[in-house]
N, C-alpha and C positions, 0 to 999 in steps of 0.2 A: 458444626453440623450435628444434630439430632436425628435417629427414626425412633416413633413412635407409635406403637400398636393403638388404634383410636377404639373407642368404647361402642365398634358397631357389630351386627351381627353378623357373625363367620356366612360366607359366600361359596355355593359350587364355582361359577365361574363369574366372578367380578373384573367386569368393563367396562367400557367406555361414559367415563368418568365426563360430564360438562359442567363447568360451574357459571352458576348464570349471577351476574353482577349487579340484577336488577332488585332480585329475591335474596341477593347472599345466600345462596344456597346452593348445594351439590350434589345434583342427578348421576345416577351411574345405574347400570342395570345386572342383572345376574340372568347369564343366557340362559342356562338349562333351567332354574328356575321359573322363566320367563314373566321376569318381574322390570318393572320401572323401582327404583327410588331414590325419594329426597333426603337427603341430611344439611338440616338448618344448623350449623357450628355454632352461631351465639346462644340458641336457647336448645341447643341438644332435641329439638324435634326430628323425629324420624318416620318418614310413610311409605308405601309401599303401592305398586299398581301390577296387579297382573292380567299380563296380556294372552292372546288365544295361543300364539305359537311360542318356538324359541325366536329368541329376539339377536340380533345382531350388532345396534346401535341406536339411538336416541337424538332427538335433538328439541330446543323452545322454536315455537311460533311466535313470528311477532304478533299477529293480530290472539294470540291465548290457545294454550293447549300445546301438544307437543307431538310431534310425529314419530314413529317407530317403525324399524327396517326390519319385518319378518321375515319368513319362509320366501314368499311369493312377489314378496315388494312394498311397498312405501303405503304405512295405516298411519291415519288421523289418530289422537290420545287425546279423550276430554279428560283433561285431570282433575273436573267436579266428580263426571258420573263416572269415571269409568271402561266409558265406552268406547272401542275401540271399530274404525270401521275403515275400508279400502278406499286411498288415497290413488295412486299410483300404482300399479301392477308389471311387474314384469312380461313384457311381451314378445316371442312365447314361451311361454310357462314353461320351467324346465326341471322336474321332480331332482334332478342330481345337485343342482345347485340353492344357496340358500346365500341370503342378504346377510354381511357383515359390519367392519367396521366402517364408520362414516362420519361426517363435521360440517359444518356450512361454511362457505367462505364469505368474504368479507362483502359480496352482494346480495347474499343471505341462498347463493342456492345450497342443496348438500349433496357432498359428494362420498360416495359409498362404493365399498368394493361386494366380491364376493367370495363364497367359499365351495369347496367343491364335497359333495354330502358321502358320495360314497367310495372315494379314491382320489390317489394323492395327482392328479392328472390335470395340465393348466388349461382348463374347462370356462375357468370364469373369468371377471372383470374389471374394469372401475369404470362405475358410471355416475351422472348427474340427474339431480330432480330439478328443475329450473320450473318455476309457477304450475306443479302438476304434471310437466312432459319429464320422461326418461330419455336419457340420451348416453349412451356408449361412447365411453373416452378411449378404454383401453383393454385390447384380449388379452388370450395365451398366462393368464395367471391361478394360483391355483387357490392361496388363502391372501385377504389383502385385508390388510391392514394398516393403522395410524395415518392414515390422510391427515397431513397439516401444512402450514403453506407459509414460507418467508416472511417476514416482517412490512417487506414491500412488495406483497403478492405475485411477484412474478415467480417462485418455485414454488412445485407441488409436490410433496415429498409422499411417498405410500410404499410398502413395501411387502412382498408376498414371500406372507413367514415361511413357505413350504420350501424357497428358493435361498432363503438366510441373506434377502438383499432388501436394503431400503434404496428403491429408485428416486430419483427427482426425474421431471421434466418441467419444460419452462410453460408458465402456465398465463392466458389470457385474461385477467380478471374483466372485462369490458365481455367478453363473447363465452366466459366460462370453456375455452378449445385448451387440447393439452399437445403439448408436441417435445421430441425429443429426449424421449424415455432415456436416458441411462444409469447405469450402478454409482450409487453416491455411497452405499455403504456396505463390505458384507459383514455379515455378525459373526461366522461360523466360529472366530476365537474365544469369542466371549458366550453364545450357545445358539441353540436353532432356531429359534424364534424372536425373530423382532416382532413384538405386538404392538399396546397402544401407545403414540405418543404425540407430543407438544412442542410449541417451538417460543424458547422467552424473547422478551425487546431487544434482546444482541444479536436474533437470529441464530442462535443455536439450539440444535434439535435435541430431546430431552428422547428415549426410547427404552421400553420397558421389553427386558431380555427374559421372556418365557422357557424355563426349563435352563437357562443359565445365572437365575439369582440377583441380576445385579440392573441395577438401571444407570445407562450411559447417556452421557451429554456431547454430541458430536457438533464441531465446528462447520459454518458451510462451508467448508474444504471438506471436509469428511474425515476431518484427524477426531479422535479421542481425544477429548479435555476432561472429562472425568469421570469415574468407575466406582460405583457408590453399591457394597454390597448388603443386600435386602436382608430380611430376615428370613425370606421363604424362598424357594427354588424357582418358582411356578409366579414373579409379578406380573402383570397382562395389562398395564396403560399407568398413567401419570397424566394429571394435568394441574398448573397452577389454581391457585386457590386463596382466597381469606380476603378482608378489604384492602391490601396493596400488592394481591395475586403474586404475593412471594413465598409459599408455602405447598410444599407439591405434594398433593394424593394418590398415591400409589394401590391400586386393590392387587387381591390374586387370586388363584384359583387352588380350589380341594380337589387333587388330583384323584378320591374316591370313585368317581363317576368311570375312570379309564381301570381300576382295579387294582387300582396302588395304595397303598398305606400314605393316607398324609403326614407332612413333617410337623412337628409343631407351629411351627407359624404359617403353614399353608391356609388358604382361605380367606385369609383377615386382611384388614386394610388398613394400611399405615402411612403417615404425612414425616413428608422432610424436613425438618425447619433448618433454617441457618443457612440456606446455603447462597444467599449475597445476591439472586438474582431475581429478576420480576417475570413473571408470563404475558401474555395480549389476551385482553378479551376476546369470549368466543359470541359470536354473533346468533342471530336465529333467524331461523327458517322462513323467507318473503311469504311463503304460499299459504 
């Protein structure tokens, strides 16, 4: 197994990482920034989209373009012009709360949590965009994060960093309904924050330990299989990658922004290689 610091631009807060298998190529966004962008690994292209607000998560359309979970809710992204315009809106409007991490499942809806803007108080969600309509899966949560989902779509894994637990519930891929939340994982040994993660072809969940360094690979039992230390303190998602999606990209964030001195490899984005296993393609967005 190799980490290897990759040759891209240091990041305030580098997430949610999608590699789309159509383009070879690696979308991930930088929230406080509030930028889109691609990195093409064969030809080292790199571009950039920024959008009106902070951004939370990303995802491809299948019919072209890309959608983006802002402040208020679900915006269109033409990634010719530019132009960013209201898709789906949270309804109603709730100034404390803001759109997080999120993924489309394998019928192309996406599913997205929330965060809560101005206290650590379980305010917000996990909801779905299903062709334009929002729909409310799950309250009582306060930052949610890594929505990914079993190999044979029946679990939904998400977990609300504020609470240091990744929940599963069992999940209907035919009607996109969630039921029977409970604790699959808690982090607090390993650090406070589960952020983003992935799940490879054996069904084990890949989870990237913000403010505890290290990115774990949990069994769907929920045992640690194994404990891979970063190079930064602060990693915030993983997702496979490369043409036999065995090669995982890890961003992270420059804790400047909170008033901290960054570590030397805070910021930057680094890829796993060697490590024996493959990821599942990520699908895109029906609507």
């Amino acid at each position: 197994m190799q980490i290897t610091r990759l040759d891209l631009p240091r990041r305030s807060v580098g997430e949610g990482p999608v590699w789309d298998v159509a383009e070879q190529a690696l979308y991930y966004i930088d929230i406080l920034e509030k930028k889109v962008l691609r990195w093409h690994p064969e030809s080292g292209a790199h571009r950039e989209w920024v959008v009106p607000d902070m951004i939370g998560s990303m995802a491809l359309r299948e019919g072209g373009g890309a959608i983006v979970a802002l402040v208020d809710g679900i915006h269109a992204l033409d990634l010719d012009s530019g132009e960013v315009t209201p898709l789906a809106l949270l309804e109603p409007a709730n100034p404390a709360i803001q759109l997080a991490d999120g993924k489309v499942d394998r019928k192309g809806r996406f599913i997205f949590g929330t965060s809560h803007r101005k206290a650590a108080e379980p305010a917000g969600g996990l909801f779905s965009l299903d062709h334009g309509k929002i729909t409310q899966l799950d309250s009582g949560l306060t930052l949610g994060n890594g929505p990914c989902w079993s190999p044979d779509d029946k679990v939904l894994y998400h977990a609300d960093s504020m609470a240091h637990v990744i929940y599963a519930y069992d999940y209907d891929l035919a009607t996109g309904e969630t039921s029977n939340r409970r604790e699959f994982f808690n982090t607090s040994a390993y650090g406070p924050i589960p952020d983003g993660a992935t799940v490879d072809t054996d069904g084990n969940l890949w989870t990237a330990i913000c403010e505890g360094g290290v990115v774990l690979c949990l069994s769907p039992e929920g045992m640690v299989l194994r404990e891979i230390e970063m190079p930064t303190k602060l990693p915030a998602s993983c997702m496979f990658f490369g043409p036999d999606l065995d090669r995982l990209f890890v961003p992270s964030i420059d804790p400047t922004f909170l008033g901290r001195e960054p570590g030397e490899g805070d910021g930057w984005n680094y890829v796993i290689d060697g490590l024996g296993v493959t990821g599942l393609r990520e699908p895109r967005y029906h609507g």
